[in-house]
N, C-alpha and C positions, 0 to 999 in steps of 0.2 A: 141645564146647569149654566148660570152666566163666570162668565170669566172677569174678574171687576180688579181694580186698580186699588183698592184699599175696602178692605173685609172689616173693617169697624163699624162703619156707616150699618153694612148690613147686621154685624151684629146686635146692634143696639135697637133693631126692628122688631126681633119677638124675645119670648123671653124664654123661651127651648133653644134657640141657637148656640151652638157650640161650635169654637176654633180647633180644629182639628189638624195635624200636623203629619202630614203621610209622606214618603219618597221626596224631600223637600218640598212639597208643594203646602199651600195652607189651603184649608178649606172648610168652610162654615156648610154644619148639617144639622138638618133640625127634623129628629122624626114623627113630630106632630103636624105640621105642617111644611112638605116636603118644597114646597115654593122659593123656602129661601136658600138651595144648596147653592154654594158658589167656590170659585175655587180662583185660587191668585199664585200665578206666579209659573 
């Protein structure tokens, strides 16, 4: 999982990516292709 400064950029990479909102943290998870998890903040 990369740790990244703005989870936009990666969203806009595939088109299963989803922002997800967990214990304050954001994090893009996408379960077709698990490459783009990342998590900010």
């Amino acid at each position: 999982m990369k740790v990244v400064s703005s989870l936009k950029t990666l969203k806009t990479r595939d088109r299963n990516c989803r922002v997800i909102r967990r214990k304050g943290r954001l994090y893009v998870i996408n379960k077709k292709n698990p490459r783009y998890k990342a998590r900010q903040g």
